[in-house]
C-alpha positions in Angstrom: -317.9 250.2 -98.9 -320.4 250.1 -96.2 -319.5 246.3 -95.8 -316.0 246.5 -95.7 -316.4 249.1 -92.8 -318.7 246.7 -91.2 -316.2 243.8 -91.1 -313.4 246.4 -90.1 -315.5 247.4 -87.0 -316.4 243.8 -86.1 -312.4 242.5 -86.6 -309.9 244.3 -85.7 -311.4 247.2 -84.5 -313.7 245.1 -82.0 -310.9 243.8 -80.7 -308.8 247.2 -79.9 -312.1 248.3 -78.5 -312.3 245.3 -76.3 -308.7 246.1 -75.5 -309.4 249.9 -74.8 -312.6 249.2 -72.4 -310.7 246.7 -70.2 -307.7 247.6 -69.1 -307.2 244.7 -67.1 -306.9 242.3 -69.7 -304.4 244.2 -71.6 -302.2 244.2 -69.0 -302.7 240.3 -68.7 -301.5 239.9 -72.4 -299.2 242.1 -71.6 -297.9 240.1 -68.5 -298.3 236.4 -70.4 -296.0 238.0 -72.8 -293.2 239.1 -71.0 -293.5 235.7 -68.8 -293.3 234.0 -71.9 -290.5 236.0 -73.1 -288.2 235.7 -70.2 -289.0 232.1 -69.2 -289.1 229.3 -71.8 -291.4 227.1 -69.3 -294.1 229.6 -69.1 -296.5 229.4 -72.4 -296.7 225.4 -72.3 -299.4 223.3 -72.1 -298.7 221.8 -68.7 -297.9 224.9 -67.0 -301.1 227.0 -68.4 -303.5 224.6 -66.5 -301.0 224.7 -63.7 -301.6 228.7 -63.6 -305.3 228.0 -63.8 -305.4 225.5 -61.1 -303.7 228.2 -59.1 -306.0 230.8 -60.0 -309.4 228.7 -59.0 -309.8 229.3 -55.4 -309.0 233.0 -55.6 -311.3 233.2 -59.1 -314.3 231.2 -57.2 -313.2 233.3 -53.6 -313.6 236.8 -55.9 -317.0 235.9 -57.8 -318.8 235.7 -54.4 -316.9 239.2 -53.5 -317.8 240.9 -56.7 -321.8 240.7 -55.8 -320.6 242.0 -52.1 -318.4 244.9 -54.0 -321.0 245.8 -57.1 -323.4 246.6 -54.0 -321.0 248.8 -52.3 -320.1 246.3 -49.6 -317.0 244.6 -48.5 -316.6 240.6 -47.3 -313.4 240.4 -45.1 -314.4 236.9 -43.9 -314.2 234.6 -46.8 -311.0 232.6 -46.3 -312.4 231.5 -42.8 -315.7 230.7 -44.2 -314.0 229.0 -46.6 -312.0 227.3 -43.9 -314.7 226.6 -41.8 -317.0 224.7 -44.7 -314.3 222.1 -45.5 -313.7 221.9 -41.9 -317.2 220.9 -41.7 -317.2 218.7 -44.8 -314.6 216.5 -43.5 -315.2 216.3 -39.8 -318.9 215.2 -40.8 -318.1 212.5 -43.4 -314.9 211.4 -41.7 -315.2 211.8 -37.9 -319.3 212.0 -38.1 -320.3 209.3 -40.3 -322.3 211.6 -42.3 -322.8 210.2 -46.4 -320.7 212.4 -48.6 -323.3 214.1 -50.2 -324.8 215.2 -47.1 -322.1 216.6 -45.7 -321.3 218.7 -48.9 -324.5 220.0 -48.6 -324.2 220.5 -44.8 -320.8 222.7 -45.8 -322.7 224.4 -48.2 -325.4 225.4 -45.7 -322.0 226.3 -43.4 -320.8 228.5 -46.0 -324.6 230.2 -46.8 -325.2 230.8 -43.0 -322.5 232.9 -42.7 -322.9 235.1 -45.1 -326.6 235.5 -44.1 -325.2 236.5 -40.4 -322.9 239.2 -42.1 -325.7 240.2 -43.9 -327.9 240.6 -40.8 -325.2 242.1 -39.2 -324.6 244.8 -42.0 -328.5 245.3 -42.8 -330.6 245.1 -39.5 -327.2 245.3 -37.4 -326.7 248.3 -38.7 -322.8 247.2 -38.8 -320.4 248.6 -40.8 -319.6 245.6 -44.0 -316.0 245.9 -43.0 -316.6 245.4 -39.0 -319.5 242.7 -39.3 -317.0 240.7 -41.9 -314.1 241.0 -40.0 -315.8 239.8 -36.7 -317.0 236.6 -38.9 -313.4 236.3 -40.2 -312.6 235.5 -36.6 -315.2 233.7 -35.3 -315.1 231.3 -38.7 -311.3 230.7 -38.0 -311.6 230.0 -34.3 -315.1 227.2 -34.8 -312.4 225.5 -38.0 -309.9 224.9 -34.9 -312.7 224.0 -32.8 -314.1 221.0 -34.8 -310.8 220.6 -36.0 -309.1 220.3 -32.9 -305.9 222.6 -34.1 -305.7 219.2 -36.8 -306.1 218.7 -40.5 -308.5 216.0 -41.2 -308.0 214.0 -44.2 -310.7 214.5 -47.2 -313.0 211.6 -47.9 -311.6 210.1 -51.4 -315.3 210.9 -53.3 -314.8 214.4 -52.4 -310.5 214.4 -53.1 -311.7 213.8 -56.5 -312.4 217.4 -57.1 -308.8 218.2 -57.2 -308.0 216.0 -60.3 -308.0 216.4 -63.6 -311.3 214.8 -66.3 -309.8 213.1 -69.4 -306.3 213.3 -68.1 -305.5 216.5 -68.9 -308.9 219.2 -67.8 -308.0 220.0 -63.8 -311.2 220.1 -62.2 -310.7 222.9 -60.5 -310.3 224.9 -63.7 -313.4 223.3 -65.2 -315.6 224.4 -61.4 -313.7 228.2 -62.0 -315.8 228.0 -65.6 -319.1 226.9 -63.8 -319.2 229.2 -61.1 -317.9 232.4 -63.1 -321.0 231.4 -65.7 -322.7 231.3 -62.7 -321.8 234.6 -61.1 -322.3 236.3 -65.2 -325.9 235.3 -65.3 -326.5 236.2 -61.9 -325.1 239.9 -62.4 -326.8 240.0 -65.9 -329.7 238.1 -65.8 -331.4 238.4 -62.5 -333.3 240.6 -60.7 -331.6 240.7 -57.5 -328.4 241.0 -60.0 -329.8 244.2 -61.3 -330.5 245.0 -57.7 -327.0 244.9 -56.6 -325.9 247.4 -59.4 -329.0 249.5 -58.1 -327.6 249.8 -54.4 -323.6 250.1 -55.0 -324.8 253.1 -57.2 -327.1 254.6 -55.2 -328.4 252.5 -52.1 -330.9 255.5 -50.7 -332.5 256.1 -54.6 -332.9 251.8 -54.6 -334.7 251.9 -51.9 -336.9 254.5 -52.4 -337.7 253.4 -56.1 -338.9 250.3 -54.5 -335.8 247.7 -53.5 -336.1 245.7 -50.1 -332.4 246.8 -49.7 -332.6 244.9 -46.4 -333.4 241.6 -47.6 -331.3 241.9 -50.9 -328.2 242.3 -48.8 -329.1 239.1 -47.0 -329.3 237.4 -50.0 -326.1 239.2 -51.2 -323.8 237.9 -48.5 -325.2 234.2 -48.6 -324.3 233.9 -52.2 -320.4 235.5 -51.1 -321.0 232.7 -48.4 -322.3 230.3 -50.9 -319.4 230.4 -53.0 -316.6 231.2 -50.1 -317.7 227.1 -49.5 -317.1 226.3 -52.8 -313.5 227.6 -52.7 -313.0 226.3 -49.5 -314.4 222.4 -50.8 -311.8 222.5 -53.9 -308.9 223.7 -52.1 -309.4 220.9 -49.5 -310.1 218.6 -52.1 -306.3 219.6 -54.1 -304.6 219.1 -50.3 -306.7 215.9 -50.0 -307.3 217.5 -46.2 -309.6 219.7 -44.3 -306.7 222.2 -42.9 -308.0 224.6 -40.2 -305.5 227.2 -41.2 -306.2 227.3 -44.4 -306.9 230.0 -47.3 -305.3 232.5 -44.4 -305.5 236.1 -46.6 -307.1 235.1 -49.5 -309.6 237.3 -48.6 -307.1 240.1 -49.7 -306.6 238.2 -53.1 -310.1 237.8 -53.3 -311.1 241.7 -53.5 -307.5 242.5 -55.1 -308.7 240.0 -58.4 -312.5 242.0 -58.2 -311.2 245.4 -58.0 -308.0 245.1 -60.7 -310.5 243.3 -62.9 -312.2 246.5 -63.0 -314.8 246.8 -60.4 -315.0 250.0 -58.1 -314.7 249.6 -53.8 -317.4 252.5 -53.9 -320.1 250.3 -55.9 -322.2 250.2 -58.8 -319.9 248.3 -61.1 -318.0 245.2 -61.8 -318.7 241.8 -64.2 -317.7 238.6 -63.9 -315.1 238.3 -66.6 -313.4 241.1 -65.2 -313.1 239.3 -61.5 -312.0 236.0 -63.6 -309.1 238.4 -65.6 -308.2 239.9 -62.0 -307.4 236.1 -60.2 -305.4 235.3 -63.9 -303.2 238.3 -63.3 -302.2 237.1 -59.9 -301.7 233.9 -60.6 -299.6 234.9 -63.6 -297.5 236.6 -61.6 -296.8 234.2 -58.8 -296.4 231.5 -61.2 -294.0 233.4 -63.5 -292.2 234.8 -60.7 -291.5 231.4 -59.6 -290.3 230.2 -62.7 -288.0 232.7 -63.4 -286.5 231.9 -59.7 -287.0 235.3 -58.2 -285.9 235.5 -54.7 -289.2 234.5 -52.2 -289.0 238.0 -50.4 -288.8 240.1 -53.9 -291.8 238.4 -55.3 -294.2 239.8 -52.1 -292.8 243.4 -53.5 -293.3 242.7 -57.3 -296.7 241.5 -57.1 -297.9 244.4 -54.8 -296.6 247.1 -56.9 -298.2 245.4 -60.7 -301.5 245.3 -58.3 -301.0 248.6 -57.7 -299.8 249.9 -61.1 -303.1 248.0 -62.8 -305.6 249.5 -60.7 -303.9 253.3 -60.4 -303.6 252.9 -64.5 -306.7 251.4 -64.9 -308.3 254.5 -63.3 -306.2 257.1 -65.2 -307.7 255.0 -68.6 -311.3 255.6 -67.0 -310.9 258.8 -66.6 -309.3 259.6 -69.9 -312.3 257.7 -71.4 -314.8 260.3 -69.1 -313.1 263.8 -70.2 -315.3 265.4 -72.7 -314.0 265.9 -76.1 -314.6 268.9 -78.3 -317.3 268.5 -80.8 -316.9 266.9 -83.7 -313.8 265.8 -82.3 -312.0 262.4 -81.9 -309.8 263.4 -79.4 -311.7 261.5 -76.4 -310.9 258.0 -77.4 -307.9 259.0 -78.8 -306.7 260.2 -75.7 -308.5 256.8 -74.3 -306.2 254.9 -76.9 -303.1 256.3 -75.9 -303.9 255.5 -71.9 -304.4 252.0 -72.2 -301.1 251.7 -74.7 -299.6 253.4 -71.4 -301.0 250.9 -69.3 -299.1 248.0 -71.8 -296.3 249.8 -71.8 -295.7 250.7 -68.2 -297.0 247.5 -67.1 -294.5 245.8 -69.5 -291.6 247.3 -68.6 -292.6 247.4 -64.8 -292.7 243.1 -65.2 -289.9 242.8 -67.3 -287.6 245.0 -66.3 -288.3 243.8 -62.0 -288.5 240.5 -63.1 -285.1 240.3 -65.1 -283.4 242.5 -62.3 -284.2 240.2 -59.8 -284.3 236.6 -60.8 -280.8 235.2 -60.1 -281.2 233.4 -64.2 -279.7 229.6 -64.4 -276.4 229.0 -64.3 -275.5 227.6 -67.6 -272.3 225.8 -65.8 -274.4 224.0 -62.8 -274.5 220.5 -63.2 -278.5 220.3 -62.1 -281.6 223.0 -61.2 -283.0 221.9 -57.7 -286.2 223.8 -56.1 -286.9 224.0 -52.2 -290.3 224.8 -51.0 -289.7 226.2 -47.2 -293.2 226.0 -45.3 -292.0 230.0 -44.3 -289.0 232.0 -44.1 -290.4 233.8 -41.7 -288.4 232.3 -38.8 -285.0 231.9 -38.0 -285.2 228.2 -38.0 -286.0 227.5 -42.0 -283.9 231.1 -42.8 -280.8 228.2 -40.7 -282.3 225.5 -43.4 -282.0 228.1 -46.4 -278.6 229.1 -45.7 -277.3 225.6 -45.4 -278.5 224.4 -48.6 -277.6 227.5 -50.3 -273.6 227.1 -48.9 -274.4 223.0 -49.6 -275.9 224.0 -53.6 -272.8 226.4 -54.3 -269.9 223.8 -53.0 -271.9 221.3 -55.5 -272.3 223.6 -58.3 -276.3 223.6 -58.3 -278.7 226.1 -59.4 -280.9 226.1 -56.2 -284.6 227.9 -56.4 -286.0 228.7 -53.1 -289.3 229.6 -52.2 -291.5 230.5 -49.1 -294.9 228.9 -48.8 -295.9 231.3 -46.1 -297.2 228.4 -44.0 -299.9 228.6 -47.0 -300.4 224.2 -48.1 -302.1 225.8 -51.1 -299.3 228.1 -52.2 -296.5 225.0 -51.5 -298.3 223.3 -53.7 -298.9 225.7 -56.3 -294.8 226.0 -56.2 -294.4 222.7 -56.0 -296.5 222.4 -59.3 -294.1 225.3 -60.6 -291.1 223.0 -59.8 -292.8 220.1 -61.9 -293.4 222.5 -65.1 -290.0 223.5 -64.9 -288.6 220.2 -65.8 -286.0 220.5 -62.4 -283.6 217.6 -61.5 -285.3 217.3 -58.3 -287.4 219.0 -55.4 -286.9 219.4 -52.1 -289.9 220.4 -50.0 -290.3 221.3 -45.9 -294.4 220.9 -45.9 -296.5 223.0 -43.7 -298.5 219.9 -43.6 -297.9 216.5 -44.4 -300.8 215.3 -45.9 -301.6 218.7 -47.9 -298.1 218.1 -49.4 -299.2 214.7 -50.7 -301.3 215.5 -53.7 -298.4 218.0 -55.3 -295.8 215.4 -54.7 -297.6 212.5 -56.6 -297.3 214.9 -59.7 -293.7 215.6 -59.3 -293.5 211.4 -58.6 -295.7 211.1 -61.8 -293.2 213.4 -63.4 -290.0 211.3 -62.3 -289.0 213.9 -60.2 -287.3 212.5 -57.0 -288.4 214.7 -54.4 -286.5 215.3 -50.9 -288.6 215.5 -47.7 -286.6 217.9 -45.4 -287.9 218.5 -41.5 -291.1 216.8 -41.9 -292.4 214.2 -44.0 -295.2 213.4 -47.0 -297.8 211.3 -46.2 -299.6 209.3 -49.4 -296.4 210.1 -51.7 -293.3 208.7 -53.2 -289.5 210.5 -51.4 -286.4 209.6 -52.3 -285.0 210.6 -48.7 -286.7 211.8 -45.5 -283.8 214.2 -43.8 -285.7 215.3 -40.3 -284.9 215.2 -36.5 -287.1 213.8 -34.3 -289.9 216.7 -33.1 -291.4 213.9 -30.4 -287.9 212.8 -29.3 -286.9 216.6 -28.5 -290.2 217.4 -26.6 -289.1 214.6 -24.6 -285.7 215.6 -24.2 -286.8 219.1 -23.7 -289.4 218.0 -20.3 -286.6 216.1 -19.4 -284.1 219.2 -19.1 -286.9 221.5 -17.7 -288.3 218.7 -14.9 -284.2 218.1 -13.7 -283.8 221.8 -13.7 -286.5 222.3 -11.8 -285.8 219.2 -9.3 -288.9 217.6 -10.5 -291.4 219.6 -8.9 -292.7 222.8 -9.7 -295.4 224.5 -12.1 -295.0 225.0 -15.5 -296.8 226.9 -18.4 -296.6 225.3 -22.1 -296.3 228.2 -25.1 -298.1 226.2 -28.4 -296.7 226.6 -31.8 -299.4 227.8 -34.7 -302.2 225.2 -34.2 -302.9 222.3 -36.9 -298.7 222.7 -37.9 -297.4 218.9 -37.7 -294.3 220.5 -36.0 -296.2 222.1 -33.0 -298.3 218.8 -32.9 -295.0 216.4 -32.3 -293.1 218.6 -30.1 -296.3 219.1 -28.1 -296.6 215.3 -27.8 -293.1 214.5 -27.0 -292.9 216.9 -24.1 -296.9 215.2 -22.7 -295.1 212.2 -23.0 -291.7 213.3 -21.3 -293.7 214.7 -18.4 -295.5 211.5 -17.1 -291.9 210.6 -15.7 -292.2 213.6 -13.3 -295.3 213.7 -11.6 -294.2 216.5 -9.6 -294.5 218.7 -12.2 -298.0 220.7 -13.2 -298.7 222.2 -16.1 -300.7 225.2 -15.2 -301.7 226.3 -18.8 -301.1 225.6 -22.7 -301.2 228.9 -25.0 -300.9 228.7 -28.9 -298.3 231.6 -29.6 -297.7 230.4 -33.4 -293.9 230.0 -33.0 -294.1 233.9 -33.3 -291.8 236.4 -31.0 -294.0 238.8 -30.0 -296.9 236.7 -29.6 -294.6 234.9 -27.4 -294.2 237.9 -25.4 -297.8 239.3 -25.1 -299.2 235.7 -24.1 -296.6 234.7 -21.5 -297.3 238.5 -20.4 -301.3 237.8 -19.8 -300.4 233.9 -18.6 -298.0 235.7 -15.6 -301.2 237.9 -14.2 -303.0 234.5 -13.8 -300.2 232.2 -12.7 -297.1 234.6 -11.6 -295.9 231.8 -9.6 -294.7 229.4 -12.0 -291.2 228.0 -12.2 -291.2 227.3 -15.9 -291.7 227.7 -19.1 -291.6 224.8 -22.2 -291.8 227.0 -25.7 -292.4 224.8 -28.8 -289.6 227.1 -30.2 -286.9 229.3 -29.7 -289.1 232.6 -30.9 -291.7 232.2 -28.8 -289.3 231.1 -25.9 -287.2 234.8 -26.4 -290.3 236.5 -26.2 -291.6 234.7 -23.1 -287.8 236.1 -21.7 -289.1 239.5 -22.6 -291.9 239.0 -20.3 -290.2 237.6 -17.3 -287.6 240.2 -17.3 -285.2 239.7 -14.4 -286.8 236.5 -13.7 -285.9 234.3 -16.8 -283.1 232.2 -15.8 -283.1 232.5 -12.1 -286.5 232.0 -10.9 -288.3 231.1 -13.8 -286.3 228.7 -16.1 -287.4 229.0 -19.8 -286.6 226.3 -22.9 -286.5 226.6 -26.4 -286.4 224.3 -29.3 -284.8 225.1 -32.4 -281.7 225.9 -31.7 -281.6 229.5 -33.8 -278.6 231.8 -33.6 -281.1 234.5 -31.2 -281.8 230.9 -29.3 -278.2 230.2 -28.7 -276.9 233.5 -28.0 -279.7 233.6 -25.1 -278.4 230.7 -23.4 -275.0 231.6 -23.5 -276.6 235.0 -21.8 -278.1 232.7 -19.5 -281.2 233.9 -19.7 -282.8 230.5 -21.7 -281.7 227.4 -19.7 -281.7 225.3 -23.1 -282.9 225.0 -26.5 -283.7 221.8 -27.7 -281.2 222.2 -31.4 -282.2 220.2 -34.6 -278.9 222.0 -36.1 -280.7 223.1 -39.4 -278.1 223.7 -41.2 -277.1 220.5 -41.5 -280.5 219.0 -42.5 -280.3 221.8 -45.3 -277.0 220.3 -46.7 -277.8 217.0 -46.3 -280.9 217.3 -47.9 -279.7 219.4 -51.1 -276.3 216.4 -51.0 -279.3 213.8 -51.3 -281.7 215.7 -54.0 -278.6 215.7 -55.9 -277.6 211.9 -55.5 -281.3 211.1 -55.8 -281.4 213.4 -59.6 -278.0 211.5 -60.6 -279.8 207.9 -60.0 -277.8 207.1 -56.9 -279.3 204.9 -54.0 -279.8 207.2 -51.0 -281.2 206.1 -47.2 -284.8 206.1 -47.3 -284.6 208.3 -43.8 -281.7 210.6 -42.8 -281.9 211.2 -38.8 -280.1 214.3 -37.8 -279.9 214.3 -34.3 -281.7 216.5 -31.9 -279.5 218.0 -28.8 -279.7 220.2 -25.8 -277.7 222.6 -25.7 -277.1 224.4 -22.3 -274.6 227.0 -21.2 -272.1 224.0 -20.7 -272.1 223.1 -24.5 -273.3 225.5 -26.0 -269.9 227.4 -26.8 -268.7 223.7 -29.1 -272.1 223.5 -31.3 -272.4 224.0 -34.5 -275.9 224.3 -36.1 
């Protein structure tokens, strides 16, 4: 009898228990179950690793966090250390000369100097963890475009390794996840200055007077959140094959989102490894399923944030459940615990499944093919223009057309690109936020027999079936042109910079440099990055008019930045100060025909939407298509601007 009860306790019942004292990873079973039940292309081999590939820099990001977190601290800056450290990498081994192995070791020492400056900052500083991170957050994201120059540099091939797979199947990311979580699990278990971070997240003043240089283990507390911020920043590069300056941009948030729904607590004092590792699974569960089950780009923001929510605010109703005394003799307490976490399942279930099949638009069974397009953002008028002509393109052809925004992210575009390869879809059309980033993703969709579509920019180091783009260097050049006639060829001039290291801001940039040298009588007075954003636009031109309010001119490297530079001018833009744009959005054209914007420099983006959906179709059916489709660029002034069509 005794036996029997044994084997019960140690079966089943260790299991439920296990299932009872971590919330979070019921509600990842719970979640890999409704994925799997809603989309057929979820629980397969291929698309497992895919989802652990996409969970390795946030899992590796979130280890160094949870020693920050378990000591009651907070580390805002690890996306730019992160950043920063393959910036370092690759500048040293490809501009430097530096061996490989040095210069991982010199990114390593970027990453571990760092954190030990937070940690000064936080224990002889006397900084608060959030204030000292966040300054370091900064300063790591402005030295990345320092050494970088605004530019991605390319990863040397030794290093690129990293982001491919052993054996032909284990992704090496995955396999460096395993490493560093054993890592961070003997660290938190095993050490002494593990023991030490439980000791001052639960009670820093009693830690130190029992003994603990609290000083001196917070040092080393933030150089190992340092330590492995570099990690995550060396295999991200290595999947984009490139050092990108912008890089890892909020994973920060992800990172302390995977520590705390995995169970640790913001005030201190707890949190494990496994539970960090359960936390990154859940998000990348999510983003991965929501992408497979083609739910709209802008819903997906609002699904993930409320399951984030839901598993932490249910995770702490379970815990407290689990706390309330039970009367004696009783078995209320863990029954009560019991019932909580089969609440969690079940609100966590429906929540998922329920959103999920509400939102996601389902495949058509009539449409002829399933086409995904990965837009670098949606968060500008221009690509919305792109979206809407592929979308009117898709339903005139009778496609099923996924779309998803990339958030200017390379990593995320190619974690949906990835998606778009599991899925088995026709073909891909992708918009990179960076050429060479897009390069790696591509080859597997090429590996696949996917024929992929480049629309707006190009892939470096891949296979496309079309390249549908206008010319960024031939509009700069048209647009100096317009501005230097405008002006009469003399005048001065300010420059509003798209977001730096974009190959879009790069080109248009370049082309209006180039235009320029046929007007010598024309100064620029100042360039300022505004990254192709509205009201960035608005308060930069706004500080540039108290240092130069005498300029005739304004080049914007789009039509956002060039509306908010109106903003600023006021009653000057179009008579004394001429302003143009590029794009050629709706707000853009509308402005000109106001005559407030002399001209936009249009790349009509609806059309390089239809076109490029008409040739991701052709290219899926086996038809020949033109290796590069030029839609060309135009200026569109007040006397035109009434016949265009975008």
């Amino acid at each position: 009898m005794a036996t029997d009860t044994l084997k019960k306790t140690s079966g089943g019942g260790g299991l439920r228990r296990l299932l009872l004292d971590n919330g979070a990873l019921t509600a990842l079973i719970v979640l890999v179950i409704a994925m799997s039940a809603l989309s057929g292309d979820f629980l397969t081999a291929d698309n497992l690793l895919n989802v652990g590939v996409q969970a390795a820099v946030t899992a590796i990001l979130a280890f160094g966090v949870t020693f920050v977190i378990v000591a009651a601290g907070i580390d805002l800056s690890v996306g730019s250390v992160a950043a920063l450290s393959a910036t370092v990498l690759a500048w040293t081994a490809a501009e430097g000369g530096v061996p490989v192995p040095v210069a991982v070791l010199l990114a390593v020492a970027t990453g571990i100097a760092c954190g030990l400056v937070n940690g000064f900052l936080v224990s002889y500083g006397k900084l608060p963890p959030f204030i000292a991170t966040l300054a370091m957050l900064s300063v790591g994201r402005g030295l990345s475009l320092v050494i970088s120059q605004g530019s991605p540099i390319p990863f040397p091939d030794s290093v690129s390794h990293l982001g491919d797979t052993l054996g032909g199947w284990l992704p090496v990311p995955v396999l460096v996840m395993v490493v560093m979580g054993l890592i961070t699990a003997f660290v938190l278990g095993r050490t002494y200055i593990g023991r030490s971070m439980y000791a001052i997240g639960g009670n820093e003043e009693a830690a130190r007077l029992s003994g603990l240089r609290v000083k001196r283990q917070k040092l080393a507390i933030y150089a190992f959140s340092g330590l492995f911020a570099a990690a995550a920043g060396i295999v991200l590069a290595s999947r984009l094959s490139s050092a990108q300056p912008q890089a890892a941009q909020g994973y920060e948030l992800d990172a302390i989102a995977a520590v705390v729904i995995g169970g640790a607590s913001l005030a201190g004092g707890t949190g494990k490894a496994s539970g960090t590792l359960i936390g990154a699974l859940i998000l990348a569960v999510l983003r991965n399923g929501l992408n497979l089950l083609s739910v709209s780009a802008f819903w997906q923001q609002v699904v993930i944030g409320v399951v984030i929510a839901l598993a932490v605010l249910l995770d702490t109703v379970r815990r407290k459940a689990g706390a309330a005394p039970a009367p004696a003799g009783a078995s209320g307490g863990g029954k009560g615990k019991q019932a909580v976490t089969y609440l969690i399942a079940a609100v966590v279930a429906v929540a998922v499944a329920g959103a999920t099949s509400l939102l996601h638009g389902g495949s058509d069974s009539g449409a002829k093919q399933k086409v995904g397009l990965s837009l670098s953002t949606l968060n500008n008028p221009f690509f919305v223009q792109i979206r809407a002509g592929a979308e009117a393109e898709a339903e005139k052809l009778g496609v099923d057309l996924t779309v998803t925004d990339a958030q200017n992210d390379a990593s995320q575009q190619a974690n949906q690109v990835q998606n778009f390869t599991s899925e088995g879809l026709s073909s891909v059309i992708v918009n990179p936020v960076d050429s060479d980033a897009a390069g790696p993703s591509v080859r597997s969709a090429n590996k696949a027999d996917i024929p992929v579509v480049a629309v707006d920019r190009g892939v470096n180091k891949a296979d496309t079936a079309a390249l549908v783009a206008s010319d960024n260097v031939e509009g700069g050049e048209l647009g100096a042109k317009a501005l230097a006639e405008k002006l009469g060829g003399k005048g001065t001039i300010v420059v509003l910079q798209g977001q730096a290291g974009t190959s879009a801001s790069r080109e248009r940039g370049a082309g209006f440099a180039a235009g320029l040298k046929k007007y010598p009588g024309i100064k620029v007075v100042a360039k300022q990055p505004a990254d192709f954003d509205r009201t960035k636009g608005l308060d930069v031109m706004t500080n540039l008019l108290q240092a130069h309010p005498g300029i005739k001119g304004v080049f914007a490297e789009n039509d956002e930045m060039a509306l908010g530079a109106i903003k600023a001018l006021g009653a000057k833009a179009g008579k004394s100060v001429q302003v143009v744009g590029f794009d050629g959005t709706p707000d853009g054209l509308k402005a000109v025909q106001d005559g407030t914007l002399y001209a936009s420099v249009a790349q009509q983006p609806r059309q390089l939407g239809r076109i490029a959906v008409d040739n991701a179709v052709r290219a899926a059916e086996g038809k020949k298509t033109e290796e590069t489709v030029k839609v060309p660029v135009k200026v569109v002034t007040e006397r035109n601007v009434a016949g265009f069509d975008g």
